[in-house]
Each structure stands twice: as structure tokens, then as C-alpha cells.
C-alpha positions as CSV (number, residue, x, y, z in Angstrom):
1,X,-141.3,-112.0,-140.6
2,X,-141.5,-112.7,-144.4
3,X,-142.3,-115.8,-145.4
4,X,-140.8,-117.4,-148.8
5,X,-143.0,-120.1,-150.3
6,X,-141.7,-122.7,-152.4
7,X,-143.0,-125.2,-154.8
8,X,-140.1,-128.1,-155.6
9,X,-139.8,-128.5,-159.4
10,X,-138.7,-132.3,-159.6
11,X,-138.1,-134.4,-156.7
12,X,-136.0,-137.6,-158.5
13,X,-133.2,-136.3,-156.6
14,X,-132.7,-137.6,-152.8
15,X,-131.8,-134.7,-151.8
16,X,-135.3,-133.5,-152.3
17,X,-136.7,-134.8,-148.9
18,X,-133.7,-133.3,-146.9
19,X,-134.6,-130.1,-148.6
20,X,-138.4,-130.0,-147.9
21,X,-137.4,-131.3,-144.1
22,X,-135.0,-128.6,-143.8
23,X,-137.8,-125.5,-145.2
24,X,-140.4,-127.1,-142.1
25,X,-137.8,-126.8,-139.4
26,X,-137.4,-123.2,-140.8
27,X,-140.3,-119.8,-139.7
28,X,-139.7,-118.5,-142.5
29,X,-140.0,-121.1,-145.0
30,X,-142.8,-122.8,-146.7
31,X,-143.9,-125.6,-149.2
32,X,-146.6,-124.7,-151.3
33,X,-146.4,-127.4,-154.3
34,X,-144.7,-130.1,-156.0
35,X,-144.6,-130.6,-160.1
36,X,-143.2,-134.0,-161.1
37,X,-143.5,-135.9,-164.0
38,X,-143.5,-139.4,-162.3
39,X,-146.8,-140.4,-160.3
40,X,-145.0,-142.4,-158.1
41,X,-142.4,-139.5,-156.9
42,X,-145.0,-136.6,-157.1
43,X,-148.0,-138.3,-155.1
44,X,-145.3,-139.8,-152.6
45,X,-144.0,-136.3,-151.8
46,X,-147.1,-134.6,-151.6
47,X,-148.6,-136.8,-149.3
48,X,-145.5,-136.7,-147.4
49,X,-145.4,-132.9,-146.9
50,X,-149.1,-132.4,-147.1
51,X,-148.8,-130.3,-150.3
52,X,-150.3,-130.0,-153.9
53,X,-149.0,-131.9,-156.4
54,X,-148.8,-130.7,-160.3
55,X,-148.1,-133.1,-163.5
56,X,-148.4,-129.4,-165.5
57,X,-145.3,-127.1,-164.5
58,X,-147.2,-124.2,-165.8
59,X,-150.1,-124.7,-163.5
60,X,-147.1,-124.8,-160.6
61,X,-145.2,-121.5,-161.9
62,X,-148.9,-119.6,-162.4
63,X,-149.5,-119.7,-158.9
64,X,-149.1,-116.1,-157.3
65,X,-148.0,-117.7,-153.8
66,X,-145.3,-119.4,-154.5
67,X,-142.0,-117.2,-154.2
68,X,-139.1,-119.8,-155.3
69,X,-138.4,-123.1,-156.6
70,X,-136.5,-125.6,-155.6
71,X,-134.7,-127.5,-158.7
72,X,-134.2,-131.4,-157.6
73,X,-135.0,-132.7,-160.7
74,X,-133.0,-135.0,-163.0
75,X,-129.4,-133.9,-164.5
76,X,-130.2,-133.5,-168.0
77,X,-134.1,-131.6,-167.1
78,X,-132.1,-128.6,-165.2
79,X,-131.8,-126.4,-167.7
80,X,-135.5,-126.5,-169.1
81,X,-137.2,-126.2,-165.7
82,X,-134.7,-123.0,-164.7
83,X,-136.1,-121.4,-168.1
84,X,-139.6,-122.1,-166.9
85,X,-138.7,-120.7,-163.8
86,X,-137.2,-117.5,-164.1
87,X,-139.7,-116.8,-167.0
88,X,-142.6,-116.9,-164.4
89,X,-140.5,-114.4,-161.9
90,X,-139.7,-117.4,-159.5
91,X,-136.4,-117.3,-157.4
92,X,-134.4,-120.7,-158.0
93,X,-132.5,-122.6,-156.3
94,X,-130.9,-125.7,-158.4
95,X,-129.0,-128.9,-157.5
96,X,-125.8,-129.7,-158.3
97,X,-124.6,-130.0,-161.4
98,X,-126.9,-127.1,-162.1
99,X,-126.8,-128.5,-165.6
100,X,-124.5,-130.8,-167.8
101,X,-122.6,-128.8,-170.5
102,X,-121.4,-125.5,-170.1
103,X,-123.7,-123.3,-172.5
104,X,-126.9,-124.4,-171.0
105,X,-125.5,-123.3,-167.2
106,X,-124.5,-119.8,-169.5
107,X,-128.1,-119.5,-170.4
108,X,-129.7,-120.5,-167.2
109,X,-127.8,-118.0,-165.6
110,X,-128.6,-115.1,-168.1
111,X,-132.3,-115.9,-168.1
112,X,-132.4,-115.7,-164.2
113,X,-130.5,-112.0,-164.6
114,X,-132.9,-110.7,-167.2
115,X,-135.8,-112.0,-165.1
116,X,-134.3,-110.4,-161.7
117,X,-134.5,-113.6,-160.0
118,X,-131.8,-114.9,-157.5
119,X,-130.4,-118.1,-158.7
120,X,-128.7,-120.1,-156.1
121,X,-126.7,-123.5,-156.6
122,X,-127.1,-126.3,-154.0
123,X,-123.4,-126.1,-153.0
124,X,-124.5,-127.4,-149.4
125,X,-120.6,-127.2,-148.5
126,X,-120.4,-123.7,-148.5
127,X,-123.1,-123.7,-145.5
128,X,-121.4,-126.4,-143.0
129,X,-120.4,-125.1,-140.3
130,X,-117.0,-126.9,-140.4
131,X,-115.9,-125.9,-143.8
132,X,-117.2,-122.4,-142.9
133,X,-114.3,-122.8,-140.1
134,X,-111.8,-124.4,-142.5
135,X,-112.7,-121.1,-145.0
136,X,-111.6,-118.6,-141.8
137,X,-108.7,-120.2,-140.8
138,X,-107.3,-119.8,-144.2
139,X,-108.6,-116.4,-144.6
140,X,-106.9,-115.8,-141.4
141,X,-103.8,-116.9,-143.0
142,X,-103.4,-119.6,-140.4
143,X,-101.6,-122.1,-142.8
144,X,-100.2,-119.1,-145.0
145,X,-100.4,-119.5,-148.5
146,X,-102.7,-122.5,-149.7
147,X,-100.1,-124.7,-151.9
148,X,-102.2,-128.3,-152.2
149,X,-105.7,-129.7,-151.4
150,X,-106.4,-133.0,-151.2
151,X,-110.4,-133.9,-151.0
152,X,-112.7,-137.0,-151.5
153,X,-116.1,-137.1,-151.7
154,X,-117.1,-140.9,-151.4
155,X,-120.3,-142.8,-152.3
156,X,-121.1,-146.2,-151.3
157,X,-121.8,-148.9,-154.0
158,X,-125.1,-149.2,-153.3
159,X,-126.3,-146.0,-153.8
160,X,-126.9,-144.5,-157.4
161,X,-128.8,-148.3,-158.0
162,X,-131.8,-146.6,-155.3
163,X,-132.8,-144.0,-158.2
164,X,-131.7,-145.7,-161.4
165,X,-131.6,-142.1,-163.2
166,X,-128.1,-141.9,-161.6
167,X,-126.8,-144.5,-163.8
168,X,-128.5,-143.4,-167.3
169,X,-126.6,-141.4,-169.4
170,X,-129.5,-139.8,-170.8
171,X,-131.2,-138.7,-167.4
172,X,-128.2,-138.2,-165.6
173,X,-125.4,-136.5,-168.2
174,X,-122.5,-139.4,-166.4
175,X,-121.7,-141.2,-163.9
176,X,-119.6,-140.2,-160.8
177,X,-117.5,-137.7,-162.6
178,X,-120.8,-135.8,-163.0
179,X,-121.9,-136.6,-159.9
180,X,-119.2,-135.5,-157.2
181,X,-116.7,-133.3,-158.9
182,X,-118.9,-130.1,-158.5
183,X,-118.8,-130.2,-154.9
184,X,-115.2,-130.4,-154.3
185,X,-114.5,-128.3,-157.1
186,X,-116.1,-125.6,-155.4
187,X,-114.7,-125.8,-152.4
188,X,-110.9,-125.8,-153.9
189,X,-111.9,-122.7,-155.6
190,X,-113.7,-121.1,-152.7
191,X,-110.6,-122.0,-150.5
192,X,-107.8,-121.0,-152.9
193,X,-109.9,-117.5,-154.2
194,X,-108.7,-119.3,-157.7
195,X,-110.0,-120.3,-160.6
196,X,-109.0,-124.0,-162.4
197,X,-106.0,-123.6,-165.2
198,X,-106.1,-126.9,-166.4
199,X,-108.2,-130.0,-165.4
200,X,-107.0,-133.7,-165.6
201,X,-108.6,-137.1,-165.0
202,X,-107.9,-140.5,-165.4
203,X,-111.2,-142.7,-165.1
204,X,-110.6,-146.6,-163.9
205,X,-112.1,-149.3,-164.7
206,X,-115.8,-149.8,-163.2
207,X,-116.1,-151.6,-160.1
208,X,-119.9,-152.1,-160.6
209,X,-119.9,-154.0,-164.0
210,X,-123.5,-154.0,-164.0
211,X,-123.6,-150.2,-164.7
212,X,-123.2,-147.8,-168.0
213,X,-121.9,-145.0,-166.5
214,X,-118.5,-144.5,-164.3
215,X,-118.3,-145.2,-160.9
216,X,-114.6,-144.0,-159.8
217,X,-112.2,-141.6,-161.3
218,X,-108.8,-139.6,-159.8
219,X,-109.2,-135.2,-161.1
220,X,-106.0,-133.0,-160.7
221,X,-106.7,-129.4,-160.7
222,X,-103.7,-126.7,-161.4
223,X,-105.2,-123.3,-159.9
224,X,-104.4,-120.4,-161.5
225,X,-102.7,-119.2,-158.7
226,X,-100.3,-122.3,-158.6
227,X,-102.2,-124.1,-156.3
228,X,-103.1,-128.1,-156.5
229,X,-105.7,-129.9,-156.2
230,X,-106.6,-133.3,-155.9
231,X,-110.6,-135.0,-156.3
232,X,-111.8,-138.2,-155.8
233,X,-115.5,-138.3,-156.1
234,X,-115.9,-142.1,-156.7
235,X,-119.2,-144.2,-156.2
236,X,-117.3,-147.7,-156.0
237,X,-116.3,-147.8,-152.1
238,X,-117.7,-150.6,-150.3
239,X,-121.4,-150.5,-149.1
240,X,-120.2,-151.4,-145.4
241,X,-117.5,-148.8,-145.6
242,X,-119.4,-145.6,-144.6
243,X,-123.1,-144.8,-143.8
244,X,-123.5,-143.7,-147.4
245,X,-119.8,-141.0,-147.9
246,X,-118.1,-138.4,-147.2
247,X,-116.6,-135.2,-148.0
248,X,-113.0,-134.7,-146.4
249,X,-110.5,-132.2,-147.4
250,X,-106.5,-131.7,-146.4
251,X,-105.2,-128.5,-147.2
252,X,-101.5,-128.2,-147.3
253,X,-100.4,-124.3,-146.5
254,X,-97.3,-122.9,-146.6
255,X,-97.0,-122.8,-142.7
256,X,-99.5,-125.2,-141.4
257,X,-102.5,-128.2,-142.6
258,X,-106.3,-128.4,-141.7
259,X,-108.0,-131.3,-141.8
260,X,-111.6,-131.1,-143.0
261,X,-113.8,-134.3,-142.2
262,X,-117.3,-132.8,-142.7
263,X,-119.9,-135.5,-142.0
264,X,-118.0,-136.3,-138.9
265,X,-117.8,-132.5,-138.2
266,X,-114.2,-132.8,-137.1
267,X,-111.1,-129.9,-137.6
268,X,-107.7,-130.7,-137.3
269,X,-105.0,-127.7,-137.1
270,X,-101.9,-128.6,-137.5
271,X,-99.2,-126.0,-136.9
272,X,-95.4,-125.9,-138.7
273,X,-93.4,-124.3,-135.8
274,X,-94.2,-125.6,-132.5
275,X,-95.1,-129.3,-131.4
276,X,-98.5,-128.3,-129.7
277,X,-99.3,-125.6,-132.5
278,X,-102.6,-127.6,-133.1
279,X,-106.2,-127.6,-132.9
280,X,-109.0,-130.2,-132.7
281,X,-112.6,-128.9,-132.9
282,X,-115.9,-131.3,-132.5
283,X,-119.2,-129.6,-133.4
284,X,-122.8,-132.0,-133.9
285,X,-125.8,-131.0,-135.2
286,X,-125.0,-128.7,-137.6
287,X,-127.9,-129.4,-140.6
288,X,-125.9,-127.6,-143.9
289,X,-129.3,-128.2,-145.9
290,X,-131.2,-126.4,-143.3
291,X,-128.4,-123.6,-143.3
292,X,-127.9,-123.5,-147.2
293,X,-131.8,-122.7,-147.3
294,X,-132.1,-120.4,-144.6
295,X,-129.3,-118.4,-146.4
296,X,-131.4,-118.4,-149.9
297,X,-134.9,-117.2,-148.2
298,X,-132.2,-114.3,-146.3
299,X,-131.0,-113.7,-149.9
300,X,-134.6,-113.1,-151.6
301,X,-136.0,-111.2,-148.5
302,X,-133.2,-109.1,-148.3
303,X,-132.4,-109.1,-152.1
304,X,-128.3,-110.1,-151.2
305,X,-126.6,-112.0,-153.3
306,X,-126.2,-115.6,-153.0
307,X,-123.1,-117.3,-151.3
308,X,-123.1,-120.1,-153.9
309,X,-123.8,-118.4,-157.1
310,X,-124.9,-119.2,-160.4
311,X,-121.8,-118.4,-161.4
312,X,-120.0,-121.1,-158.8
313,X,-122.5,-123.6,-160.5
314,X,-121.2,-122.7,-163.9
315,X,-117.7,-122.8,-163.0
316,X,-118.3,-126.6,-161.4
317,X,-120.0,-127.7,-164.5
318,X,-116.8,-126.8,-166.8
319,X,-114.6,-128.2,-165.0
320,X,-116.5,-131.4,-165.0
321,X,-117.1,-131.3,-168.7
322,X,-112.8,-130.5,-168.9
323,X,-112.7,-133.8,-166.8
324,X,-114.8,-135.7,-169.2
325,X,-112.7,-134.1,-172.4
326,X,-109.3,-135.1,-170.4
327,X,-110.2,-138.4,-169.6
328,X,-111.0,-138.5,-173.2
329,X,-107.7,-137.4,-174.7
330,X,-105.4,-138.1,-172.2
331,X,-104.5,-134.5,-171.6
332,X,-105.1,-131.9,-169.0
333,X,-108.1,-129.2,-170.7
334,X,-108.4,-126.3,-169.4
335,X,-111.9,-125.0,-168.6
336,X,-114.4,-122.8,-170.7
């Protein structure tokens, strides 16, 4: 069995730990090295994983046995470190937003071609065993033809104060819009096999005062295929509320609903014809981190391409820079 070996490039983002956890439950997986710029962050991880840690990327990206990175760095440092990356003939797989305007995601994407290199967004959705489900069923043509979705993807209050990068501009790119809309982006455009027409978003008024950035905002979506959908990615819900979010989707077909509820891995089916036409399914235990990585080391040692692209990263950063621009002007944008 092949292993891949990975060296994290930047761990300010917390999804870093649930990544490195995920790679040590895997046989095929393995964490080589970190490279961080902040002591605190870099020594804390290595010592946590028992790995070497690197304040020079270049002494990281020299090293002969390590296969792939992992990008968990801040926002606005996405694009440099995929450069650096794909330069050095590493594999990459990059958080969410992969970066936080359009051309650099365009570059990062072209460098990783011209290198050979698989490039891999963390679009963790795409791996969850319930919105795998939710993707069949509609494929199936269960519900018929997709018409409206209507998803959320909460954060507690609290949250984005833990790693203050969250809330500067400068680190971060924005605030919740920049934050949440990529993941439920990409699932209305993986469920509807349709791209976004025109994007539009009203942001409110911030809850937390004591931040720069946003914290809640309302995006319509009008697919290309005449499809709606609906995003509400806000930080501003009460710390009490939920263990830290969620990410729930209703999508409204033509001859049926499912109800997506990911993080209580819970399906509703809801037929249109007959009173009993419907389905409740329960799963626990399904790790989408652990999945979405095992599905990256299949893609490099098999050289398939990746379920979450590049391209899908891309794709979720424009409409997210539409949602700023519409916000701005009032008007729905439609994407680059």
C-alpha cells in the first residue's frame, strides 16, 4: 500500500487539527512536517503530532518525502503558499476559500496544471455521507427536477473571536460572507449540475459590534438552469444555540423535498403523491474530514481527478466576490 506523506503549510485555520487527526486514523496517510510562521501555532502542532516544524517553507517543500500539502493557512496567504507548492511538484490540497479574489484562484489553478499536481479544495461536503445520499436521490430523479434550495450554514458568536485572523480584513479577505458562502455554494451547484447566473446579497447590520468584518448576511443564487437558491452563512447565532453550526439544506423538486441536516446526519424524503411516500435515514459516525482525505491520497495514488476541484474552488470564490459586489451596489452580479 502506498503511502502519501504530507507536510501542513499553515495551521491558523481550526480545521488544521481535524485534518492531521483524520491523516493518523488513515494506513495510508502520513504527517511528515509543519511550516508556520507563528511560533506559538507551529511548535503547538508539532509537538501535538510528533512532527518537524519549519519557519522556512522552502526547507518544508525541499524535502524529497513529503508527497502533498495541506493548505490551512490564513485567507489572504493561499494563493502564495499554492505557488510554492506546485513549484516544488507537491500535490495540494487547500481550504476553503481556496483564495479571496477570482484571478489569484485562476492562477493557482494554472500553476498546479503546468506543474502536474492534483489540486484539491477542502469542500468537506462533498464527502459526507449524508449529502453523498442527498446527491443520489436527486440524481435518481427522486424529487424530479430541482426547482429551489434552501441551505444555512450557521456559526456560533463565539467562534471567529478563538483565531482573531477571522475577523481581520487583511488576514482573512471578510467576514462571514467569505467565510460560509463557498460551502453551500458548492453544494447548490453540485446538486443542481448548474452554474450561478446572477448572485445577490443583502448584508445586515452586525450583531457583534465589537468586530470589523460581517457577521450575517442573506445570498440568493439564480442557476443557470432556473433553479434558486437560498444561503445563509451567518456567524451571529447565539453561542448556546448549537455546539458550534451547522450545514442544512431543503431542496424543493418538482415531485418531492429532501431534507439535508448534516451534522446531525439526518435525511428526510418527502414524497408528492402518496401520504407515506417518505423516508427518514439516521447514520453516526461518518468523519467527512477523514473521508475528504482518504479521497485525495486515492486521487494522487491513482492519478484520478479530484471530486472537489480546483475548478469548484474557483467557482465558490466568484460567487463570493459577486456577493460582496452586490451587497455593494444593491444589484444581483453575475459571476466571473
Amino acid at each position: 500500500m502506498k503511502k502519501v506523506r504530507f507536510g501542513f503549510l499553515g495551521v491558523a485555520h481550526f480545521h488544521a487539527d481535524n485534518y492531521a487527526n483524520a491523516i493518523k486514523k488513515l494506513p495510508n496517510g502520513e504527517i511528515i512536517a509543519v511550516y508556520e510562521e507563528d511560533d506559538s501555532l507551529g511548535s503547538e502542532f508539532s509537538k501535538k503530532f510528533n512532527i518537524d516544524y519549519y519557519k522556512n517553507i522552502d526547507q518544508l517543500l525541499r524535502r524529497d518525502d513529503i508527497d502533498a500539502v495541506i493548505i490551512t493557512a490564513e485567507n489572504v496567504k493561499h494563493h502564495d503558499l499554492s505557488i510554492k507548492a506546485a513549484e516544488a511538484g507537491k500535490h495540494i490540497l487547500c481550504e476553503k476559500p481556496i483564495a479571496t479574489t477570482v484571478e489569484d484562484a485562476d492562477d493557482m489553478i494554472k500553476k498546479a496544471e503546468k506543474r502536474g499536481v492534483k489540486f484539491q479544495t477542502c469542500f468537506v461536503m462533498r464527502y459526507h455521507s449524508t449529502s453523498i445520499l442527498v446527491k443520489n436521490l436527486i440524481d435518481e430523479g427522486r424529487i424530479g427536477k430541482v426547482v429551489a434550495l434552501i441551505g444555512t450554514n450557521k456559526l456560533n458568536s463565539s467562534l471567529p473571536l478563538l483565531r482573531r485572523w477571522f475577523t481581520d480584513q487583511k488576514l482573512s479577505g471578510g467576514g462571514a460572507v467569505m467565510d460560509h458562502t463557498v460551502h453551500l455554494a458548492d453544494l447548490i451547484r453540485w446538486y443542481t449540475k448548474s452554474e450561478a447566473a446572477t448572485v445577490y446579497t443583502e448584508i445586515g447590520k452586525n450583531v457583534n459590534m465589537n468586530i470589523s468584518v460581517e457577521d450575517n448576511f442573506l445570498t440568493t443564487l439564480i442557476m443557470e438552469n432556473g433553479a434558486i437558491g437560498h444561503i445563509d452563512g451567518s456567524w451571529s447565532y447565539a453561542a448556546g444555540l448549537y455546539t458550534w453550526g451547522d450545514v442544512t439544506m431543503e431542496v424543493l423538486g418538482t415531485e418531492g423535498v429532501l431534507i439535508l441536516d448534516a451534522f446531525r446526519q439526518n435525511i428526510s424524503y418527502i414524497g408528492s403523491e402518496k401520504p407515506n411516500d417518505k423516508l427518514t435515514w439516521h447514520y453516526y459516525g461518518c468523519d467527512c474530514d477523514q473521508e475528504m482525505i482518504r479521497s485525495f491520497i486515492e486521487c494522487i495514488v491513482n492519478d484520478k481527478e479530484p471530486v472537489a476541484s480546483g475548478i469548484d474552488g474557483r467557482q465558490g470564490v466568484a460567487i463570493t466576490v459577486a456577493s460582496y459586489e452586490s451587497a455593494k451596489t444593491g444589484k444581483p452580479v453575475k459571476p466571473k
